[in-house]
C-alpha positions as CSV (number, residue, x, y, z in Angstrom):
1,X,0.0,0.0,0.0
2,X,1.3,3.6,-0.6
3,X,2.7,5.5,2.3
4,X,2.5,8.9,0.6
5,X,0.7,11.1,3.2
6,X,3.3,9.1,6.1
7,X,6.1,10.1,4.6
8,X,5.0,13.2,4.1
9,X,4.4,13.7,7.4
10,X,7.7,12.4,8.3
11,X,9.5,14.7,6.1
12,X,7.6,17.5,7.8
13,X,8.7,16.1,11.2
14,X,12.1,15.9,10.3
15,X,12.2,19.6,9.1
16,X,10.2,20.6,12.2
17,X,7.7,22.2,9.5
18,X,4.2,22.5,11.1
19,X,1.0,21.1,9.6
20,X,-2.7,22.4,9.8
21,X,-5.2,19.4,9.8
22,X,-9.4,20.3,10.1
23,X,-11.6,17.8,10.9
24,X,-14.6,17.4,9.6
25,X,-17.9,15.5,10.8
26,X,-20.4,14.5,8.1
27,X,-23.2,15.5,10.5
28,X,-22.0,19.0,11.2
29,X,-21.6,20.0,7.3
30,X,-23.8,22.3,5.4
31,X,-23.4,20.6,2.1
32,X,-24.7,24.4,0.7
33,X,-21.7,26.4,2.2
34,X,-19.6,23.3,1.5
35,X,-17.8,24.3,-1.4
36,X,-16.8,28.1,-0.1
37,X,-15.5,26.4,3.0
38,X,-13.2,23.9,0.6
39,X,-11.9,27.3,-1.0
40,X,-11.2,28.9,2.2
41,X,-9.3,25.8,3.5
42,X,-7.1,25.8,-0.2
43,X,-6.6,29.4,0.3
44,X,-5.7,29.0,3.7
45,X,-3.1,26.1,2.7
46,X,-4.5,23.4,4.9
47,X,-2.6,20.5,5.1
48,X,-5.0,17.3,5.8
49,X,-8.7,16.9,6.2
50,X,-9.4,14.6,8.6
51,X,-13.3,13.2,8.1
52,X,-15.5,11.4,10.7
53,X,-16.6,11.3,14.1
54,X,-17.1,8.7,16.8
55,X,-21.0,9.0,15.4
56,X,-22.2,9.2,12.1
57,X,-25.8,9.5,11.2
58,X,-25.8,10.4,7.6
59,X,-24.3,8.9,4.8
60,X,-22.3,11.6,3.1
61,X,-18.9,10.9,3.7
62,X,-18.3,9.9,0.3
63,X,-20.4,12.9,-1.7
64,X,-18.0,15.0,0.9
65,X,-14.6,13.3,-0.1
66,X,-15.7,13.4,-3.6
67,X,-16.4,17.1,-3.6
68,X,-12.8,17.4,-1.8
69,X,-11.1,15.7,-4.6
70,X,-12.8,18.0,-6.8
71,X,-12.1,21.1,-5.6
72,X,-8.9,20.8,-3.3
73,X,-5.9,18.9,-4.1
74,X,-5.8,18.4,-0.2
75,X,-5.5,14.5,1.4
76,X,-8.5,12.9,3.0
77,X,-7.6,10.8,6.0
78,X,-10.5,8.8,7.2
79,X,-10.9,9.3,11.8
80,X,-12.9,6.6,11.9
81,X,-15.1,5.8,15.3
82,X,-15.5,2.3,14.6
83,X,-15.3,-0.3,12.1
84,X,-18.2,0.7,9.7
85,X,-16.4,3.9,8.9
86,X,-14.2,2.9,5.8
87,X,-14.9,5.0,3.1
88,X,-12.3,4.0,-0.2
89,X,-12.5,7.2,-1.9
90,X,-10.5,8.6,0.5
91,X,-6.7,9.0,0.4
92,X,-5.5,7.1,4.1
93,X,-7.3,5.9,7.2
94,X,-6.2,6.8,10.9
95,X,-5.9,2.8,12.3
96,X,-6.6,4.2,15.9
97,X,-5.8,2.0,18.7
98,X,-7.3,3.2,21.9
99,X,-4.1,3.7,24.1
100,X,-5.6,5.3,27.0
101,X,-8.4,3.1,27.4
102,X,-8.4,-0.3,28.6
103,X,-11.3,-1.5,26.1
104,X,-9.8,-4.1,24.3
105,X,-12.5,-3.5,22.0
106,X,-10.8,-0.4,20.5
107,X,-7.6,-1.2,21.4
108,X,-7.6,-4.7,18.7
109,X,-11.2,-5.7,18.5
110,X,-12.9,-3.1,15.6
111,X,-9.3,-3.5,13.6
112,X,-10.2,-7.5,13.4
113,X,-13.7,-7.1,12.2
114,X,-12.6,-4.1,9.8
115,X,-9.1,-5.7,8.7
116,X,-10.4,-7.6,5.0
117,X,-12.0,-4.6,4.4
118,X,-9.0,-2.5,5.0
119,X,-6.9,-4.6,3.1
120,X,-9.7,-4.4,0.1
121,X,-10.0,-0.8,0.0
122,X,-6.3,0.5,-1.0
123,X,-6.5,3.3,1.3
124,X,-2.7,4.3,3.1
125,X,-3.1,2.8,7.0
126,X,-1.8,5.0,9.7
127,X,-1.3,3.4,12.4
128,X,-2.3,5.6,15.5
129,X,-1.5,5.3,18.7
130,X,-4.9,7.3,19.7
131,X,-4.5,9.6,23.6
132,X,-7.9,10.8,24.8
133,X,-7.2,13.2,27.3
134,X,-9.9,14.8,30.2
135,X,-10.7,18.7,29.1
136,X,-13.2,19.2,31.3
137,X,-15.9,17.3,30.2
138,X,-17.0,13.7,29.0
139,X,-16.7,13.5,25.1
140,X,-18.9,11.6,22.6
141,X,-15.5,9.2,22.6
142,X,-14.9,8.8,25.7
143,X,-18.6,7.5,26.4
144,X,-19.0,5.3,23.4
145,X,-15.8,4.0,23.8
146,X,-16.3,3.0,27.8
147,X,-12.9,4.3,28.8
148,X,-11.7,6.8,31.3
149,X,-9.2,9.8,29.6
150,X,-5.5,10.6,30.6
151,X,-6.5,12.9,33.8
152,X,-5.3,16.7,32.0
153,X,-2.4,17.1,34.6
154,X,-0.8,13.5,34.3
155,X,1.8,14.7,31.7
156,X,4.1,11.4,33.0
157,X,1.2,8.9,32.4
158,X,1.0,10.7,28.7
159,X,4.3,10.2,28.1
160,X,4.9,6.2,28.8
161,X,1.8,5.3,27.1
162,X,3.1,7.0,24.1
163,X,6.2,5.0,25.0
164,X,5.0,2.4,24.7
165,X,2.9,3.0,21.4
166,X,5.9,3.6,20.1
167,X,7.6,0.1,21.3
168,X,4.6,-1.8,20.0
169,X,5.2,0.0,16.4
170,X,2.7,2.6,15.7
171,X,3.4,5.5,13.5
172,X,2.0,8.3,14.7
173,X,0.6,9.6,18.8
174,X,-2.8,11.7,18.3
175,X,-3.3,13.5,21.8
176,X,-7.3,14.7,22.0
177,X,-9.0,16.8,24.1
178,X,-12.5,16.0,21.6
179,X,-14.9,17.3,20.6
180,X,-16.3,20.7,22.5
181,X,-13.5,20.3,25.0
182,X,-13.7,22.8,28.0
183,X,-9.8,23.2,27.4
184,X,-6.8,21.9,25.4
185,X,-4.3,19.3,25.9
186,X,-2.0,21.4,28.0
187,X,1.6,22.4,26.8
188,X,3.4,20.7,30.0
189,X,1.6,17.4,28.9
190,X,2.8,18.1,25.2
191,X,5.8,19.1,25.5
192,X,6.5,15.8,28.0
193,X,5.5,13.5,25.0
194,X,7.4,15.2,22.6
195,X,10.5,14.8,24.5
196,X,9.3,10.8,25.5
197,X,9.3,9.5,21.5
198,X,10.6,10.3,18.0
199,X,7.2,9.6,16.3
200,X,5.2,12.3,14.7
201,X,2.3,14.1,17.1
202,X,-1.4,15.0,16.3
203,X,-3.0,17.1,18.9
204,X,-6.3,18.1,18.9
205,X,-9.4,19.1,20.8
206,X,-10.4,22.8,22.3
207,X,-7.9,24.6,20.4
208,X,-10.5,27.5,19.9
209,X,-7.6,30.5,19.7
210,X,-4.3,31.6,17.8
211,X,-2.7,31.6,21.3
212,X,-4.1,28.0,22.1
213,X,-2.8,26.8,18.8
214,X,0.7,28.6,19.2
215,X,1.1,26.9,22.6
216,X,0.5,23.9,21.1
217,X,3.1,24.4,18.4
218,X,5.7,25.8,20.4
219,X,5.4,22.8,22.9
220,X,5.9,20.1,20.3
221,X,3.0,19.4,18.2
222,X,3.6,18.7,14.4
223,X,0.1,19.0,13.3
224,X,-2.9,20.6,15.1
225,X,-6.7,19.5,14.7
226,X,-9.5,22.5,14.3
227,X,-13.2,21.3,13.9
228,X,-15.8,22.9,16.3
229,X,-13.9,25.7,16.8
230,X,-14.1,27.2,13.2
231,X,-17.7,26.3,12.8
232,X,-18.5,29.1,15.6
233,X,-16.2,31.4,14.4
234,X,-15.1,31.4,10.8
235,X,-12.6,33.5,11.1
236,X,-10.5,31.4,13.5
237,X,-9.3,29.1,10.3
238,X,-7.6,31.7,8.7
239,X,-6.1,33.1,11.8
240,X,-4.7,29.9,12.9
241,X,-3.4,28.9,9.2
242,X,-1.3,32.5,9.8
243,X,0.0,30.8,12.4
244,X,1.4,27.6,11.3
245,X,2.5,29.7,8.9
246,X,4.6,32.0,10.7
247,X,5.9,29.4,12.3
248,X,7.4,27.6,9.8
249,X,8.6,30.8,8.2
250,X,10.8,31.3,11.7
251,X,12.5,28.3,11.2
252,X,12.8,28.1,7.0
């Protein structure tokens, strides 16, 4: 299977260039507005779309990637909440396994059931050693999933799970806050998994400012996740593009 979007990812981690990833979830998108939105994100040099959603309740993930494609020469990766969510037209899939959790059913069970498909599909796996950490409230993941987050001041449990992701061969760490979170992953807990493992890191969930998502950067993350955030304020996507931006500019 290709490995395109992975290595681009590592070559972006090796050059400590920054990445801007939005995630989208079918049941939040205005299919009307959908196609100014995919212009603002081109505009605004976005570097992934992440699509899905630990529930799904429509079936337009596909028209979605499709219009993507169309307009946007910008990857789809596939953040699946369970095995039912493989959609080929896409360019990768996030393989999460459920570090923080002790649900084995998320941690090997889904990936059995969903491996034949996987295998069918030709989409790139990325292998994910998946973080859910507490922001001050339960998430939709946390609930459906059955497990109990990464308490938000436990930077030291954080960083020998990652460990240990990275022992057992994953590719990348994704540290979440999720959906609606209160607040963010905090930069102490960040910055302690950054120095813990070589692999790239996701982190995503309540970054809702340019200061939220600068702290992030600056304390190790190679790609940040905006979803809810920009569907309440618009303008946040382009102001926190700027800063990815001027980021990587400081250290071309």
């Amino acid at each position: 299977m290709s490995s395109q979007i992975l290595d681009k990812i590592l070559i972006n981690r090796q050059l400590q260039r920054k990445s801007l990833a939005v995630l989208l979830d079918p049941d939040k998108v205005d299919m009307s507005t959908f196609d100014d939105f995919l212009y603002t994100c081109f505009e605004n040099r976005v570097d992934l779309f992440l699509v899905g959603g630990s529930l799904i309740s429509n079936n337009i993930m596909s028209k979605m990637i499709v219009n993507i494609h169309s307009k946007t020469n910008i990857p789809v990766v596939i953040f699946p909440g369970n095995s039912l969510h493989i959609e080929p037209t896409a360019d990768a899939i996030l393989l999460l396994s459920l570090i923080s959790g002790r649900n084995a059913d998320f941690l090997i069970g889904q990936h059995v059931i969903a491996a034949p498909m996987l295998r069918q599909s030709g989409l790139e796996i990325l292998s994910t050693g998946y973080m859910v950490v507490d922001s001050g409230r339960q998430t939709t993941v946390s609930y459906i999933s059955n497990t109990t987050p990464i308490p938000h001041d436990k930077p030291d449990i954080a960083a020998c799970t990652a460990m240990a992701a990275e022992m057992l061969g994953q590719k990348l760490i994704y540290l979440d806050g999720g959906s609606g979170a209160v607040y963010p992953v905090s930069p102490k807990m960040i910055r302690k998994v950054r120095e813990s493992i070589a692999l790239p890191l996701i982190v995503g969930g309540g970054i809702n400012s340019t200061e939220k998502a600068a702290a992030a950067l600056e304390a190790g993350a190679d790609i940040i996740v905006i979803g809810n955030a920009f569907e309440k304020n618009p303008s946040l996507l382009p102001e926190i593009a700027e800063v990815v931006q001027t980021f990587n500019l400081s250290i071309a």
